[in-house]
C-alpha positions as CSV (number, residue, x, y, z in Angstrom):
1,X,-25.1,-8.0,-9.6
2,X,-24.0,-8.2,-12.9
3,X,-21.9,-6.0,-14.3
4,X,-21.7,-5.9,-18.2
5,X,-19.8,-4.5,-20.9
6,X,-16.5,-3.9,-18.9
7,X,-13.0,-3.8,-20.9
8,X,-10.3,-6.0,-18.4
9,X,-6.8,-5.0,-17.9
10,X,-6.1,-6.7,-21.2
11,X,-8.7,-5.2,-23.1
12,X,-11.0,-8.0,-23.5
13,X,-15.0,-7.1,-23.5
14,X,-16.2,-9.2,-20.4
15,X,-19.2,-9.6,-18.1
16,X,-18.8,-10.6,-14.0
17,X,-21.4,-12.6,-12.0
18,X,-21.5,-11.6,-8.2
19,X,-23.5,-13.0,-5.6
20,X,-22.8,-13.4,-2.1
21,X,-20.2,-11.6,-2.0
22,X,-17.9,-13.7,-4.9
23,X,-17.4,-13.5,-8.4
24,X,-19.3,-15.9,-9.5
25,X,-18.7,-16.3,-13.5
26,X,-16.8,-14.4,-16.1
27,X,-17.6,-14.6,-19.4
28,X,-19.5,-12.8,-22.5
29,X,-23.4,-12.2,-22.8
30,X,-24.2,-13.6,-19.4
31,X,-27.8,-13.9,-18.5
32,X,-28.8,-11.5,-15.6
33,X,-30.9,-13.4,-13.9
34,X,-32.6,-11.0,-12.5
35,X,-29.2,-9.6,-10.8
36,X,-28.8,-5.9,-10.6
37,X,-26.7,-4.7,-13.7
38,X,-24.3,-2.4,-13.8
39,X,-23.5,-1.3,-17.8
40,X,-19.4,-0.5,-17.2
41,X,-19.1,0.4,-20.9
42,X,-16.0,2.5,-21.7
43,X,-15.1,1.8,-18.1
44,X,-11.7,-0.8,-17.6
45,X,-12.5,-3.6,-14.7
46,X,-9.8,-4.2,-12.5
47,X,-9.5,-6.0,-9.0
48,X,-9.6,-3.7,-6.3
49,X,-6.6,-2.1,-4.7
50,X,-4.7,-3.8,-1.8
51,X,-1.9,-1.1,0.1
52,X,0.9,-2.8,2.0
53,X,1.7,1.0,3.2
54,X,-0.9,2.9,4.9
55,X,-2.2,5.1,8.1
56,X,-5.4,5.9,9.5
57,X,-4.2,7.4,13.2
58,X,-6.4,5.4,15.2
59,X,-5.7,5.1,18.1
60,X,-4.8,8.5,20.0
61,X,-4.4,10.7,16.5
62,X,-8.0,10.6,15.2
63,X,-7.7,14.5,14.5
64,X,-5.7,13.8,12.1
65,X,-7.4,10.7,10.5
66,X,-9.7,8.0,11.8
67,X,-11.1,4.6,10.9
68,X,-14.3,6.0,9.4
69,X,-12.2,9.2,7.0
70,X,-9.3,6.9,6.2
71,X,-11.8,4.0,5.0
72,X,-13.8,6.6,2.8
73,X,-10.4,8.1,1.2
74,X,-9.7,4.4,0.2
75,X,-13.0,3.4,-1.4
76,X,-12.7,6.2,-3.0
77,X,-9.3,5.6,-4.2
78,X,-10.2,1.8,-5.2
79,X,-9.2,0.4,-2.0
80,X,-10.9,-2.7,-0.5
81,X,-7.7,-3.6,2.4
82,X,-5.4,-2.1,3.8
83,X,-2.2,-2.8,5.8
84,X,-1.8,-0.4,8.7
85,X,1.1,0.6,10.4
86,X,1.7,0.6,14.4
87,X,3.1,4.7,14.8
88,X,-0.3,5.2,17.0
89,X,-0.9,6.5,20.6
90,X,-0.7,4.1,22.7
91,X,2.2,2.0,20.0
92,X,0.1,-0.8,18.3
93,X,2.5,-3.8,20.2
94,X,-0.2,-6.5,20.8
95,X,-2.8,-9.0,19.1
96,X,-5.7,-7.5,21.2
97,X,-5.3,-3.6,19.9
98,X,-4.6,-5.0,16.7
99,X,-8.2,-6.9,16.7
100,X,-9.8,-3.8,18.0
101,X,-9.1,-1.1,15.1
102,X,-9.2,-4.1,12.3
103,X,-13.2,-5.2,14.1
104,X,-13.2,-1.1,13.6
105,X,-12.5,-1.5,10.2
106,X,-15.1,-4.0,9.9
107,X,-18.2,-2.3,11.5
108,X,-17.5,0.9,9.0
109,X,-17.3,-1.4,6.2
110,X,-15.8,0.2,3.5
111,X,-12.3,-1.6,3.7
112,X,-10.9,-4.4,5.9
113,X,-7.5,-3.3,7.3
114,X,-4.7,-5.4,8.7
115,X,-3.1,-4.0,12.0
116,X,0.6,-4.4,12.4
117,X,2.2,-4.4,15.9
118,X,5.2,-2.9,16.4
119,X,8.9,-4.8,16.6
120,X,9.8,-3.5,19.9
121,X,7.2,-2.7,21.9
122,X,6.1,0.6,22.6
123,X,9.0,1.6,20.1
124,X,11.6,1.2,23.1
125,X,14.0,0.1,20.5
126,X,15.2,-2.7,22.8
127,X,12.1,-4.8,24.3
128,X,11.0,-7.8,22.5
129,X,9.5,-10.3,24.3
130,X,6.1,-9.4,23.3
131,X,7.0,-11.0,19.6
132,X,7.3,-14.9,21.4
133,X,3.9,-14.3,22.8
134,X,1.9,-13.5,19.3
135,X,-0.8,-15.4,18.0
136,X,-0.8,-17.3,14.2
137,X,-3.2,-14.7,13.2
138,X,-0.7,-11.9,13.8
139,X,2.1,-11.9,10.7
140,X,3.6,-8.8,10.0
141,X,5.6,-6.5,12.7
142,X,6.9,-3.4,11.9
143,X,9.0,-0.6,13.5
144,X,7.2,1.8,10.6
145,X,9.5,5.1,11.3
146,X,11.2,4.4,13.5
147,X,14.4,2.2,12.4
148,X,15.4,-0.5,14.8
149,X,19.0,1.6,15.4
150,X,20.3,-1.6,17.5
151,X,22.2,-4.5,15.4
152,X,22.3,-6.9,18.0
153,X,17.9,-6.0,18.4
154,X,17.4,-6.5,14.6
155,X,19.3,-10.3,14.6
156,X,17.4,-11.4,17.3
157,X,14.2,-10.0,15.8
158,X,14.8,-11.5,12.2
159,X,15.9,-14.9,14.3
160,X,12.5,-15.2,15.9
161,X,10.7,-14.0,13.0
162,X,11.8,-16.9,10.7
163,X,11.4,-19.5,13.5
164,X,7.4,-17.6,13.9
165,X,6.9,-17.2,10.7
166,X,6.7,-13.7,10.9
167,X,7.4,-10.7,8.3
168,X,9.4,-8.0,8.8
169,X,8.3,-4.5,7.6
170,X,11.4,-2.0,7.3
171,X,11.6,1.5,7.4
172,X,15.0,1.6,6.8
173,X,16.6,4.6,8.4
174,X,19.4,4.8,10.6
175,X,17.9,7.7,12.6
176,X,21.9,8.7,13.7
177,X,22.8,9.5,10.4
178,X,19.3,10.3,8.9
179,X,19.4,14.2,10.0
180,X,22.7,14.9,8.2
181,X,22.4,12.4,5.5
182,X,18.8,10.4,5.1
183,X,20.2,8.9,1.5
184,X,22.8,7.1,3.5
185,X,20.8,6.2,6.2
186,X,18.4,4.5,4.2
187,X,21.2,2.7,2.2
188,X,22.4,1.6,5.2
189,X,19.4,-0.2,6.7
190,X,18.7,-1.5,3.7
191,X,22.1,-3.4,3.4
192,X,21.4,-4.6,6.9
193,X,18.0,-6.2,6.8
194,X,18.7,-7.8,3.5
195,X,21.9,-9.4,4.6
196,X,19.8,-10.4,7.7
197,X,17.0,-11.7,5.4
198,X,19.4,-13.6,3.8
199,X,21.5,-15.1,7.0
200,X,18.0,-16.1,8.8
201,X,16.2,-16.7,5.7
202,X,13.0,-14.4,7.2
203,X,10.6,-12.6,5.3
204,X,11.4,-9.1,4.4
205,X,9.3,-6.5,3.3
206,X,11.2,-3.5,2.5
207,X,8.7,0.1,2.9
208,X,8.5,3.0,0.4
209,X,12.9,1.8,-1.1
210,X,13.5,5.8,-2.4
211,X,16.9,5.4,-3.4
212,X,19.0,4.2,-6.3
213,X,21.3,2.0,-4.2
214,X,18.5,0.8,-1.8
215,X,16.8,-0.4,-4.9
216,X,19.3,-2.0,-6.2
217,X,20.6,-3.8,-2.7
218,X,16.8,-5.7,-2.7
219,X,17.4,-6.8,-6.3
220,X,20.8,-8.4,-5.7
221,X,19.6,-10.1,-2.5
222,X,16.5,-11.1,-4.7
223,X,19.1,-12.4,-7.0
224,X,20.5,-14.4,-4.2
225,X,17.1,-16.4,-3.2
226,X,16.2,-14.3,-0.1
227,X,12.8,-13.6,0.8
228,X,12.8,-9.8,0.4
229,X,10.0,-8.2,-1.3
230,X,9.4,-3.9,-2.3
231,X,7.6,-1.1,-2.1
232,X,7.8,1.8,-4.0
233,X,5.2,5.1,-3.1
234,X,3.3,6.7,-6.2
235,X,4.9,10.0,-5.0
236,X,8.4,8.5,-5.4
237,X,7.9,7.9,-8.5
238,X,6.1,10.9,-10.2
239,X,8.0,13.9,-8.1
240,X,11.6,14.5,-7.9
241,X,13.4,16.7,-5.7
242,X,13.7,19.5,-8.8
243,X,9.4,19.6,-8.8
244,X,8.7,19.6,-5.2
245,X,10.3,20.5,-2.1
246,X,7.6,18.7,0.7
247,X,8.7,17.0,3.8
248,X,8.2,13.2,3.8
249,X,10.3,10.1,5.1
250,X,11.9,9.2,3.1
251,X,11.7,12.5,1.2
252,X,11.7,13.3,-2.3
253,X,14.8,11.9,-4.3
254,X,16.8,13.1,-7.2
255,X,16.2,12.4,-10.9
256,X,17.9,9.5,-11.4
257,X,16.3,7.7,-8.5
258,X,13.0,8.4,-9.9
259,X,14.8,6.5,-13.2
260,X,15.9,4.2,-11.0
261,X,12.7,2.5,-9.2
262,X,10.5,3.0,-12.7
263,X,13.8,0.5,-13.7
264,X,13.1,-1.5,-10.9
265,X,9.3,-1.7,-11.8
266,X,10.1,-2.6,-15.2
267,X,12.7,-5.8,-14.2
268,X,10.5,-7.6,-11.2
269,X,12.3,-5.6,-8.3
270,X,9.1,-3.9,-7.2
271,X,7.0,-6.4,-5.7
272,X,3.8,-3.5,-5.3
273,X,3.3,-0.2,-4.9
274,X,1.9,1.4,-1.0
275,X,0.9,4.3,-0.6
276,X,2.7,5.6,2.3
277,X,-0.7,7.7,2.9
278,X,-0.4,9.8,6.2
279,X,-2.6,12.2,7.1
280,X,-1.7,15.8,8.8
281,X,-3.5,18.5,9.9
282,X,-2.8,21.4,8.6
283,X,-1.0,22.9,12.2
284,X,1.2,19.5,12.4
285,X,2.5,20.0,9.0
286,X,3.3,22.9,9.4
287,X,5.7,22.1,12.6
288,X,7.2,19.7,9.9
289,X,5.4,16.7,10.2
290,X,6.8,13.9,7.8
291,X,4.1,12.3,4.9
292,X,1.0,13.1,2.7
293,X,-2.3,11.9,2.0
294,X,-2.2,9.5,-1.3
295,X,-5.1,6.9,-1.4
296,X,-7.3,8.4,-3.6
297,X,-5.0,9.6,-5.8
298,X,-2.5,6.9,-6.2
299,X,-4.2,4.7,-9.1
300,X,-4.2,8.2,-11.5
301,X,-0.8,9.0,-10.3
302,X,0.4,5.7,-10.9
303,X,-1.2,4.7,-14.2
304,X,-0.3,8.1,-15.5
305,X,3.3,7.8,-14.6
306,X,3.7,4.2,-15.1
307,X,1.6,3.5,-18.3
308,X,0.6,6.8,-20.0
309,X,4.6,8.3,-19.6
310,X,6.4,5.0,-19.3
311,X,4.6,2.8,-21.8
312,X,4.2,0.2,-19.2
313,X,1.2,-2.5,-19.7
314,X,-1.9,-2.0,-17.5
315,X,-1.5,-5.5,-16.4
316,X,1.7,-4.8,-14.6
317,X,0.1,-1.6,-12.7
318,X,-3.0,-3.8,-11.6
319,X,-0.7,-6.6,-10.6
320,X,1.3,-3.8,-8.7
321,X,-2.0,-3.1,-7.3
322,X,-3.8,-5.6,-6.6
323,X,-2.2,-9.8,-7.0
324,X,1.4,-8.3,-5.8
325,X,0.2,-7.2,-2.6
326,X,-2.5,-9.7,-2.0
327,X,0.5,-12.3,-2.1
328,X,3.0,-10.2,0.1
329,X,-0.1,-10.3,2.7
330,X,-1.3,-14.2,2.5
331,X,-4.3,-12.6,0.7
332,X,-3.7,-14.1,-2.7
333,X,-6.0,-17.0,-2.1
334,X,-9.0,-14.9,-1.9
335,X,-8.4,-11.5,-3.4
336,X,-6.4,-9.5,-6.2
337,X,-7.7,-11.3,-9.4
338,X,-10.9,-11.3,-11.1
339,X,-12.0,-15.0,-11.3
340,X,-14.7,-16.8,-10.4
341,X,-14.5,-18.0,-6.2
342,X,-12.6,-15.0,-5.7
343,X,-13.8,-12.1,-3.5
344,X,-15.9,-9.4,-5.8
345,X,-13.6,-6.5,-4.8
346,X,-13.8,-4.8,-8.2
347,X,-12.9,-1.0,-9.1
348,X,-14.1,0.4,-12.5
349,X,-12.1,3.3,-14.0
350,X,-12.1,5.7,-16.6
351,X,-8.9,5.4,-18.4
352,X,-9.2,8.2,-20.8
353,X,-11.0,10.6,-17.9
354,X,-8.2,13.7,-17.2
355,X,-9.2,15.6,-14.2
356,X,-7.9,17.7,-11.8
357,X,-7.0,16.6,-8.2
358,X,-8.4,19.1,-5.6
359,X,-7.4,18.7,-2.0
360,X,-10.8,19.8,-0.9
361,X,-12.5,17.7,-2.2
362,X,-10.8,14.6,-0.7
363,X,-12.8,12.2,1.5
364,X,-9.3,12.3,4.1
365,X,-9.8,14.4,7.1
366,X,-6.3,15.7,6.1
367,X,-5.7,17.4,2.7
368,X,-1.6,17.3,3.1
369,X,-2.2,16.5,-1.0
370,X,1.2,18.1,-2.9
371,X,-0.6,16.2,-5.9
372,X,-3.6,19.8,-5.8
373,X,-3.8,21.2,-8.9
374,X,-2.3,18.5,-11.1
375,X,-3.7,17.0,-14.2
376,X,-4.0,12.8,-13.9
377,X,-5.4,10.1,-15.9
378,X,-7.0,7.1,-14.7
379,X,-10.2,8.2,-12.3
380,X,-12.4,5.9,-10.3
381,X,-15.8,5.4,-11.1
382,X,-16.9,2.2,-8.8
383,X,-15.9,0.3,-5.9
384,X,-17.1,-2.6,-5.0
385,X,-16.4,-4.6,-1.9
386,X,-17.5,-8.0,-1.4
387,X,-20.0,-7.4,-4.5
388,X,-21.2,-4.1,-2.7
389,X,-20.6,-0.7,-3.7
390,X,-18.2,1.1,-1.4
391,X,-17.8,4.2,-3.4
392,X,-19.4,5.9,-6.7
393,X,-18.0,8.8,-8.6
């Protein structure tokens, strides 16, 4: 395939070479060669989306969202992998459920998915034996919420996650305080794992930061050489508490927080934006289930935030994106840039395209979407995985 006539992140007329599955050349005029080509004039190239953040129910919650849905609602969103988080029935806390759903992931073939297994296993807040016993191929353990409430747990957790190499994803909630005051309990966790971080010198990755303080906690331990990286969610950073009242953990902040992690994106703070994207149905979230749907939106929200409202460069969205998350995953040697040897996971957009985001119209089994009904810039057009197209607008 060739695809021709396509404007990069930096605005640069450029043509891409894929075959067998790689980016092959980049360049101006390239000869065909009898390749497929793909005219992507007017159309902005970037490399495909990567979420650190993400849910897709399987196992025991496929009513809500399963492999085949979840991996539709990221092609269409630009997604080509995505990180997956443990909260499943039965509690994702070993290598061989982890290789089922990601050999899942691979059959459907839209997106390749990382599995996470869970901290303690089974979420028992206590047991965590299972950690000695992982393979190399397994890196990232998360309690993904449910905070790890026990100080004593979390030391010995970050202890044998440096000696393993292993990365710790936080949800940082003290779940004691969290009912009467989630600000604080965030804040709280936050100052814990980074210190931890810090004393053990483990890798931390902390999930969907909401707050002002947390924020600013990761970016003085940064500061201090520790190994903590960041999230932020697309809808913590376009909604504030004032525009929308919509239950998610952590939930909507204030004005000033919103200030706050755009701040944080601006200085180096923000290592990538996840998504966060958990499906509902319609009964659960309306018993007060926590979370929304926000792969296929969260390019438009995120470019029409970040770069139409905030003047921020393109390049630092796609990095965001795409390289940031690719590095906090090991991917980086393969994916999240557009050069030649690379992986083709490409996504062509349409800066200047406003449209209207409809719920029911999503490709997610769920439509828990606050984002209905609002105008964004920035839709997909093309996704291409591995040089073949995953999703067309």
């Amino acid at each position: 395939m060739l695809i021709k006539n396509a404007r990069d992140a930096e605005g640069q007329v450029l043509d891409y070479l894929i075959a067998d599955g790689k980016i092959r050349a980049v360049g101006v005029d390239l000869p065909a060669h009898g390749q497929e080509v793909v005219d992507a004039a007017g159309l902005t190239v970037l490399p495909a989306f990567i979420d650190t953040h993400c849910h897709w129910r399987t196992p025991g919650f496929e009513y809500k969202e399963d492999i085949a849905t979840g991996s539709a609602a990221a092609a269409a969103g630009g997604y080509t992998f995505v990180n997956l988080m443990p909260n499943t029935r039965p509690v994702c806390s070993s290598a061989e459920q982890a290789r089922e759903v990601e050999e899942q992931a691979r059959a459907v073939g839209l997106c390749d998915a990382n599995q996470t297994v869970s901290i303690t296993k089974n979420f028992d807040g206590r047991t965590i034996d299972h950690l000695l016993d992982l393979p190399e191929d397994v890196r990232f353990i998360t309690e993904d919420g449910n905070g790890v409430m026990n100080n004593a747990t979390m030391a010995r957790v970050f202890a044998i996650a440096a000696e393993k190499g292993l990365t710790v994803m936080s949800h940082a909630e003290d779940r004691e305080i969290s009912p009467w005051d989630y600000r604080l309990a965030e804040n709280i966790e936050t100052v814990r794992n980074c210190h931890l971080a810090e004393y053990y010198g483990t890798r931390l990755h902390m999930c969907h930061v909401s707050t002002r303080e947390a924020v600013d906690m990761v970016r003085q331990s940064r500061r201090r050489g520790a190994l903590v990286t960041c999230e932020v969610t697309p809808h913590h950073l376009w909604f504030d508490d004032s525009r929308l009242q919509y239950r998610v953990n952590p939930p909507i902040r204030k004005a000033d927080d919103v200030a706050a992690l755009v701040e944080a994106v601006k200085d180096g703070t923000v290592s990538c934006i996840g998504t966060d994207h958990a499906p509902h149905s319609e009964e659960d979230k309306a018993k007060g289930a926590a979370g929304m749907v926000g792969l296929e939106t969260a390019f438009a929200v995120c470019y029409t935030k970040l770069c139409r409202m905030e003047g921020l460069p393109l390049e630092l969205l796609s990095f965001l994106m795409s390289a940031g998350p690719a590095q906090i995953l090991g991917l980086d040697d393969r994916k999240g840039r557009l050069v030649p040897g690379f992986d083709a996971d490409l996504v062509l957009v349409d800066l200047d395209r406003l449209f209207t985001v409809k719920a029911e119209e999503l490709h997610s089994k769920s439509k828990n979407c606050p984002y209905d009904g609002e105008h964004l810039y920035g839709k997909v057009m093309l996704t291409l995985k591995g040089g073949k197209v995953t999703y067309k607008a």
